[in-house]
C-alpha positions, 0 to 999 in steps of 0.5 A, a space after each residue: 500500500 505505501 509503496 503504491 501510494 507514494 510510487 505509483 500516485 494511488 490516491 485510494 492507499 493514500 486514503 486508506 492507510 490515512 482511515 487505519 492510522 487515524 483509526 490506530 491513534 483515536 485512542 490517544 489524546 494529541 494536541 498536535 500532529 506533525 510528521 518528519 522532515 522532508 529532504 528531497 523528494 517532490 511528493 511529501 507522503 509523511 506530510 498528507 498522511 500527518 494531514 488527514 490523520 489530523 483532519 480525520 482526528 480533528 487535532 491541528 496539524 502543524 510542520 514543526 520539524 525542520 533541518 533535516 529533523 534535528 530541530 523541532 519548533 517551540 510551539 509543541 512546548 508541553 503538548 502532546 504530539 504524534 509525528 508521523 513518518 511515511 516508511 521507516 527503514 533504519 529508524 533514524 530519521 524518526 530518532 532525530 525526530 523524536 529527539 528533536 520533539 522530545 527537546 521541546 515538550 515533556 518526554 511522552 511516548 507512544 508508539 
């Protein structure tokens, strides 16, 4: 499904990974939803999935992670936040997203 969604522009994946993991994170109470930093690429998977999530959750989303995900925005201070990545390969981008969230608000964690 990922693969068809962000190689192959199939809108309907989008749409429906955006339906489980909005479905997968209701249980969780977020103040905000954000998603990694994109370096390159022309279609930013990470950034429509973090939107309907948040448009399905009714939570603001917001783009706070930046510089290649080692810095995140002080408007996250204390909130909750879900960042959302579109593949995770060896988990460093996550990592550095996190921590760079982590620098801003109070360390809780969900995955």
């Amino acid at each position: 499904m990922v693969g068809a969604a962000k190689f192959n522009n199939d809108k309907v994946s989008l749409y429906r990974m955006i339906i489980f993991m909005a479905a997968v994170s209701k249980k969780y109470k977020y103040d905000v939803i954000t998603c990694i930093n994109n370096r390159d690429c022309v279609f930013h998977m990470a950034k429509v999935l973090a939107q309907g999530i948040a448009s399905h959750l009714q939570t603001p989303f917001m783009d706070v992670i930046y510089k290649h995900n080692s810095a995140c925005l002080p408007a996250v201070k204390n909130k909750n936040i879900l960042v959302v990545a579109d593949v995770i390969y060896s988990g460093a981008t996550m990592k550095n997203s996190i921590a760079a969230a982590a620098a801003r608000i109070q360390l809780k964690f969900t995955f």
